[in-house]
C-alpha positions in Angstrom: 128.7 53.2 -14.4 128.6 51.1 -17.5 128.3 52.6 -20.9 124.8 52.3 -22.9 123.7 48.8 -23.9 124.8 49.5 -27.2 128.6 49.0 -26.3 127.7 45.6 -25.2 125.1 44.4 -28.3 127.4 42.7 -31.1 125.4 44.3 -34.1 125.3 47.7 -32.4 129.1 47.7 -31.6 129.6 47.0 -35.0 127.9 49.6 -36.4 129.8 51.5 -33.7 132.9 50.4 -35.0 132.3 51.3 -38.4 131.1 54.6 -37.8 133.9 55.8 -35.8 136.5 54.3 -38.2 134.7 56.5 -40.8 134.3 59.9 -39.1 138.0 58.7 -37.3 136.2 59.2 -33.6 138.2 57.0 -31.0 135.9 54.1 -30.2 137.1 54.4 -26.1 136.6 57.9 -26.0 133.0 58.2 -27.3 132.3 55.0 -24.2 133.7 57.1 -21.6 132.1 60.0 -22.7 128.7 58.3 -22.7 129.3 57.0 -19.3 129.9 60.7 -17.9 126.7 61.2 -19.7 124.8 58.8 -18.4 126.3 59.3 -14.7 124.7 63.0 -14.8 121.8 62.3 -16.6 118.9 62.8 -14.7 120.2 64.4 -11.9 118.8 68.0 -13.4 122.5 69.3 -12.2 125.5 69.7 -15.1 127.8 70.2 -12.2 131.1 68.5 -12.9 130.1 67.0 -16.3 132.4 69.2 -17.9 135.3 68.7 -15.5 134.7 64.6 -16.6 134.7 65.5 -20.0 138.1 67.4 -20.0 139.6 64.2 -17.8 138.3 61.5 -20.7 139.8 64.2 -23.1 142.8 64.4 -21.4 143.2 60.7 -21.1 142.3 59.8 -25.0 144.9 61.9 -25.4 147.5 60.8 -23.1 147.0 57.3 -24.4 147.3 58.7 -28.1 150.5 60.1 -27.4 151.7 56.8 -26.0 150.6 55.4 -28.8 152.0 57.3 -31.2 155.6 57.2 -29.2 155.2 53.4 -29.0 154.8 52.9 -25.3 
């Protein structure tokens, strides 16, 4: 699953860009979170959505502590 056309319009992803600089929300993050989103959406089931969001969580915050430790 791909993440909403948004991620891939120039203008949009700027705006994106901005907006998570300014409320400090990790650009990566918020596209894997909408990709869970739009995975179960529509489905009429939440099963597993939260189980997703606790992996991309988990991840973001993996690759921030790698980050931070200069790996």
């Amino acid at each position: 699953m791909r993440p909403p056309a948004c991620f891939d319009d120039r203008e949009a992803r700027r705006l994106i860009d901005q907006l998570c600089k300014k409320h400090v929300v990790d650009v990566l993050l918020l596209e894997e979170l909408c990709e869970v989103i739009g995975r179960h959406s529509g489905s009429g089931r939440k099963d597993g959505i939260v189980s997703e969001f606790n992996t991309c969580i988990d991840a973001f915050l993996e690759r921030h502590r790698n980050e931070e430790s200069g790996e």
